[in-house]
Steps between C-alpha positions, in 0.01 A plus 500: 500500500690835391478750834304859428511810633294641784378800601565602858322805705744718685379535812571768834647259797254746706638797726863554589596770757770559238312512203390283243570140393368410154519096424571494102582100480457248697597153398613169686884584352487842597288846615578864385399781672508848448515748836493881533661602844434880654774661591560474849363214520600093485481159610526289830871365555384187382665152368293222265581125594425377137440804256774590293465856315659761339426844444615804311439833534357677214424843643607704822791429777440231747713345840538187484643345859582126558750279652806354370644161578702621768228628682518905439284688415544671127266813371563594119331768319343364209481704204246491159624203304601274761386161607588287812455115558323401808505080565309346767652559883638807439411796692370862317352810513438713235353848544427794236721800547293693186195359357591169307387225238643123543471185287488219733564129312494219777388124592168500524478483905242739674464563869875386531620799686652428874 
């Protein structure tokens, strides 16, 4: 049987005290999201035990803090153009500096977040 495509619905992941969280695939391979972050604003230090994901900033200037192997902790300024690799067990926070866009691509885990 030859696959086809499929249409898929974005849908809002409902309210964020950050902003908004728009789900624009969702498969059992992988789930894309896209997220627009206030400035000022930003996520719960947070760490997933199986979701693997990715993001890149499209728009705006974002910190990004997590912990390195050693145990310290490391806070980068990311800039427009940017992306950062974030596998399962390891601690992050990311918060908007200026109003940003991300692309999130990850495993497809939801409700992960320790």
């Amino acid at each position: 049987m030859m696959p086809t495509i499929e249409p898929f619905e974005p849908r809002d992941l409902g309210p964020k005290p950050w902003g908004l969280e728009l789900l624009v695939a969702h498969t059992p391979y992988y789930t894309g999201k896209l997220m627009l972050m206030r400035g000022g604003s930003g996520g719960p230090f947070q760490y997933h035990r199986q979701k693997d994901e990715t993001f890149y900033l499209y728009q705006g200037v974002a910190r990004v803090l997590w912990v390195d192997e050693g145990g310290a902790v490391i806070v980068t300024e990311m800039q427009r153009g940017q992306s950062f690799h974030i596998p399962p067990g390891a601690p992050h926070q990311v918060t908007a500096v200026s109003d940003c866009v991300f692309f999130e691509a990850s495993t497809p885990h939801f409700d992960d977040r320790v």
